[in-house]
C-alpha positions in Angstrom: -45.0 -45.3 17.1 -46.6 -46.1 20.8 -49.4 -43.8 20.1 -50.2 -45.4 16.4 -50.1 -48.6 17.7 -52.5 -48.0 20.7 -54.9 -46.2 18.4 -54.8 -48.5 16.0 -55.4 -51.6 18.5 -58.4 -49.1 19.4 -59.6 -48.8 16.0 -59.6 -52.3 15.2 -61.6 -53.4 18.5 -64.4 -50.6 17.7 -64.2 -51.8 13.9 -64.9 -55.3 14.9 -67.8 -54.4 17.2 -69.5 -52.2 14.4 -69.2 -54.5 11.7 -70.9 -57.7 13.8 -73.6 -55.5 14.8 -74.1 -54.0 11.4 -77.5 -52.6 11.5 -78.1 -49.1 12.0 -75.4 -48.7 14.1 -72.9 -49.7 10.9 -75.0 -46.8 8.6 -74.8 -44.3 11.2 -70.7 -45.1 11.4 -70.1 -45.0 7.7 -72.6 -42.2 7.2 -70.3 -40.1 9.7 -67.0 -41.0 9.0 -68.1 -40.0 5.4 -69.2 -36.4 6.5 -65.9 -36.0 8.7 -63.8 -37.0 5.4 -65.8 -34.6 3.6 -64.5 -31.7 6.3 -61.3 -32.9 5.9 -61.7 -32.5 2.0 -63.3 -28.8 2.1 -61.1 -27.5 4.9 -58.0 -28.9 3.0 -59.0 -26.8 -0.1 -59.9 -23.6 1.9 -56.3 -23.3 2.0 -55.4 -22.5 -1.6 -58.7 -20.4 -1.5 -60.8 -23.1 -3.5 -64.6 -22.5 -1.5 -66.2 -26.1 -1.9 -70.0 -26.4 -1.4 -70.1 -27.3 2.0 -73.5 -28.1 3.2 -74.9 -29.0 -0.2 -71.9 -31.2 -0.4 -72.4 -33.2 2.8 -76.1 -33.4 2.5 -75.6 -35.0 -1.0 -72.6 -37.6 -0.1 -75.2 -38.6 3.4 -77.2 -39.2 0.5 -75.0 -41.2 -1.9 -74.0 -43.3 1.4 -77.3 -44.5 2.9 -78.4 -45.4 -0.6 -75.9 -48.4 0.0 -77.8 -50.0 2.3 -80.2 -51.6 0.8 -81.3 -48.7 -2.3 -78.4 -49.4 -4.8 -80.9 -48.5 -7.1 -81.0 -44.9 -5.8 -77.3 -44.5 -6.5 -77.1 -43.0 -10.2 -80.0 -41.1 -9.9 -78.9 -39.4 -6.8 -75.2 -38.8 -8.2 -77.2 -36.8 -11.3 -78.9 -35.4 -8.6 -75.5 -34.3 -7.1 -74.4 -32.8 -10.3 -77.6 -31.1 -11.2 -77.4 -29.3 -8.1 -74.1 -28.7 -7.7 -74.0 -26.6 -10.8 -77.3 -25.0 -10.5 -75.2 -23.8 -7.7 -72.8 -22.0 -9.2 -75.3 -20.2 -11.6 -77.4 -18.6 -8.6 -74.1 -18.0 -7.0 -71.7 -17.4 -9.3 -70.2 -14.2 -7.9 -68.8 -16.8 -4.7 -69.1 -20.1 -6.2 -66.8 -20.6 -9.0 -66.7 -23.1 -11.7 -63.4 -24.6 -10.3 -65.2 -25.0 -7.2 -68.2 -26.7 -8.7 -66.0 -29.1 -10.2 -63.9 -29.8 -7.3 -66.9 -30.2 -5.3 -68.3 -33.0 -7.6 -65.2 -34.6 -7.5 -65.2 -34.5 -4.2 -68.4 -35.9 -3.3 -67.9 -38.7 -5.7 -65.0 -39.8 -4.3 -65.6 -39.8 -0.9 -69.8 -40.7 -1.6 -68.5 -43.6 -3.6 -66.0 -45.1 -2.1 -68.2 -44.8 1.3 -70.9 -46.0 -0.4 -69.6 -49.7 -1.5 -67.9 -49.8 2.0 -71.6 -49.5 3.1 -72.9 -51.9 0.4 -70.6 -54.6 0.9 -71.8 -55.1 4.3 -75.8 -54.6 4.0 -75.9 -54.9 0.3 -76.5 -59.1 0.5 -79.1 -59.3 3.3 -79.4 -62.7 3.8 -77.7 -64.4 1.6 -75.0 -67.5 3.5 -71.6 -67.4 1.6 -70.0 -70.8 3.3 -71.0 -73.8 5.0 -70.4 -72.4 8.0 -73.1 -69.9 7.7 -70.8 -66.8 7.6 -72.9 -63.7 5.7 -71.8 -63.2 2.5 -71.9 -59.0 3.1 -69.7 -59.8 6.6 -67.4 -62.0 4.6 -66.7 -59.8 2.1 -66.3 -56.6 4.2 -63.7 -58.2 6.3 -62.0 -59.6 3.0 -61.6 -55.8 1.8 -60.3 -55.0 5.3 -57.9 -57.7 6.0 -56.3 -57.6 2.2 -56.5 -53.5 2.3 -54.7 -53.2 5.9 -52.0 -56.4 4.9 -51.3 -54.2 1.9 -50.4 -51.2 3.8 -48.9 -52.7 6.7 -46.6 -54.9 4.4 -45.8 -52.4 2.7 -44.6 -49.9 5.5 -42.5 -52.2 6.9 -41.1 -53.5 4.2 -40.1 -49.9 2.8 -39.0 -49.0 6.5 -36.3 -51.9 6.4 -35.7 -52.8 2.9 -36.5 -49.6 0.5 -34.1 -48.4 -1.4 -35.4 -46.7 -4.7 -38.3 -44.5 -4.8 -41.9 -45.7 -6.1 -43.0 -42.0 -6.6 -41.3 -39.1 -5.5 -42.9 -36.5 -6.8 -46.1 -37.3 -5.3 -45.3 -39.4 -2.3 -41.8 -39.1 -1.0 -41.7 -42.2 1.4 -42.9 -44.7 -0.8 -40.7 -47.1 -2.4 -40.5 -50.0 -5.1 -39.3 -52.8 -2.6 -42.5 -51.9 -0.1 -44.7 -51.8 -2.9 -43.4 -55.8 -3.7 -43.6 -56.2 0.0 -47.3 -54.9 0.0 -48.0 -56.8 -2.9 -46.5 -60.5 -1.7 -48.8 -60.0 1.5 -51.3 -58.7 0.5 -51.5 -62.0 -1.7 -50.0 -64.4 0.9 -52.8 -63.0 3.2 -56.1 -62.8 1.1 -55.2 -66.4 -0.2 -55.1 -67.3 3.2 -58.5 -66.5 3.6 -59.3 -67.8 0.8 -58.1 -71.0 2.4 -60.3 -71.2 5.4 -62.9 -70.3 3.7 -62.8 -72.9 0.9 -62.4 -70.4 -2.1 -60.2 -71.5 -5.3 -56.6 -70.1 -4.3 -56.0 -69.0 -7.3 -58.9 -66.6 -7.7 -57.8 -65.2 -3.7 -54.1 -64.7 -5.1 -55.6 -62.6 -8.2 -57.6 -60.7 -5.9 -54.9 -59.9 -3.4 -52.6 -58.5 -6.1 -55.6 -56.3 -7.2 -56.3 -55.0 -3.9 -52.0 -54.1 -3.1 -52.4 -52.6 -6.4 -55.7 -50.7 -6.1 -54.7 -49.6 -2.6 -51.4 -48.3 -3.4 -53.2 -45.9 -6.4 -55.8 -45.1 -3.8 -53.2 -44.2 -1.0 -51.3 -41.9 -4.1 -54.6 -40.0 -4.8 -54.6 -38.8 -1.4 -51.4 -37.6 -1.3 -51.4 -35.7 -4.6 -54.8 -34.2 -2.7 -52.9 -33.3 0.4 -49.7 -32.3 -2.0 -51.9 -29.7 -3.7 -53.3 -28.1 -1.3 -50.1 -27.6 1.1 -51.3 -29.9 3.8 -49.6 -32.9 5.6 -52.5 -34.9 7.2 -56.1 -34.9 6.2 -56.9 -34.4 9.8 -56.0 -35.2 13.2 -59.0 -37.3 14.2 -56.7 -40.5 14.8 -53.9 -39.8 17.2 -50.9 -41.1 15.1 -53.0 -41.7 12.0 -54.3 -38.5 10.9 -57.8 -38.0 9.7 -60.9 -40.6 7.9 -59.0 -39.6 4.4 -55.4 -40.5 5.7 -56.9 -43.8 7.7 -59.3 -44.9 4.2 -57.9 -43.3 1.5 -57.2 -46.9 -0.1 -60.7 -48.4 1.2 -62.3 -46.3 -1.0 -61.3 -47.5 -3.8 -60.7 -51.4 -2.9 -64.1 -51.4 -1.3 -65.7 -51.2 -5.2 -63.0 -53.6 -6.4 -63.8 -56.4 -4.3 -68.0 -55.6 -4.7 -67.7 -55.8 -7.9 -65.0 -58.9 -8.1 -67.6 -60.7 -6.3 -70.4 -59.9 -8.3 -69.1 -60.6 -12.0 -67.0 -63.3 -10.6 -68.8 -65.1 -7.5 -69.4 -67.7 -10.2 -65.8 -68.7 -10.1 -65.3 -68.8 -6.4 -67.2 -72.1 -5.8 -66.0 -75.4 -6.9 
């Protein structure tokens, strides 16, 4: 528990200094934490004898990431890109690239590209635009909004389960989870977000519907992962993070809350101004 906490005090110090200075210092961050989580991915299916493409792999999900800052445009065109080659792939080599492995691989880079991806455009996606009064950037705002609601969620939701769980949320795929942390999650994740909400003069109510989506979104997003690790006989992702495992263990949720709150904002950032 010492260790995780220390680490995670570390994590948090280095995550607040990266996301102020953004820039290229943010891209190059993302950018590699997404190549580490693609390791994590390839190595973990290495171990039920599933070959991944590598380099072709990590070359395309650099790809899929940097077009987030700033070329969103670039993003659908590089992802049929991804495919194209991908599967041109396994014709030339077929005898050691399988179509299980093709398909793996594209799943693969989509999720970790992806999720990587809106993590990267919510912070340099809106250069220049001023979401409150108090001159806060909207893509700094936002980030931190993901951050904040995605870590309440978990946190909430470990200790909740820890002192209060009783019946299992879903065995079969993640043992330690259970229904009373996943209400835990949920409340705080709500209570917290809303709170933000406050300060920063959204409508409550719209804060309070986001918060539920993101405990929800990030518990889904934390069960991917482990039916992932569950497949391919492995524990941790990694052991980058002393008590945390590796980049999939640590942001298996953010990638999927990351697109929920981008795209929250941009259908709905009509409704969070009075």
């Amino acid at each position: 528990m010492g260790t995780r906490i220390i680490s995670g005090i570390i994590g948090i110090a280095a995550t607040i200094v990266i996301i102020m200075y953004g820039g290229f210092l943010f891209m190059f961050c993302i950018a590699a934490l997404a190549v580490l989580a693609w390791l994590e991915y390839v190595r973990a299916f290495a171990k039920i004898d599933i070959k991944l493409s590598l380099w072709v792999g990590m070359v395309c999900i650099i790809g899929l990431v940097l077009s987030g800052a700033g070329m969103s445009a670039a993003f659908i065109p590089l992802l049929m890109l991804v495919l194209t080659l991908l599967l041109f792939e396994m014709v030339f080599c077929h005898k050691n690239y399988s179509a299980i492995a093709a398909c793996v691989s594209f799943t693969g880079v989509l999720y970790i590209g992806s999720g990587f991806y809106y993590i990267m455009q919510l912070r340099l996606g809106f250069p220049g635009q001023i979401l409150t009064d108090g001159g806060m950037q909207t893509g700094f705002l936002l980030l931190w909004l993901t951050l904040i609601g995605t870590w309440a969620s978990d946190t909430f939701a470990y200790f909740t389960g820890f002192f209060l769980g009783r019946h299992k949320l879903c065995p079969s795929i993640s043992p330690k989870k259970t229904i009373e942390g996943f209400i835990g999650g949920l409340i705080g994740t709500v209570v917290a977000v809303t709170i933000i909400g406050w300060y920063i003069s959204f409508p409550l109510w719209a804060m309070a519907v986001l918060g539920a989506f993101i405990a929800i979104t990030a518990t889904l997003g934390d069960l991917v992962e482990s039916i992932f690790k569950r497949y391919t006989g492995i524990k941790d992702s990694g052991n980058l993070i002393p008590g945390h495992g590796g980049v999939l263990d640590r942001f298996d949720s953010l990638l999927f809350t990351a697109p929920l709150v981008y795209y929250f904002y941009i259908f709905g950032h009509t409704f969070l101004s009075y």
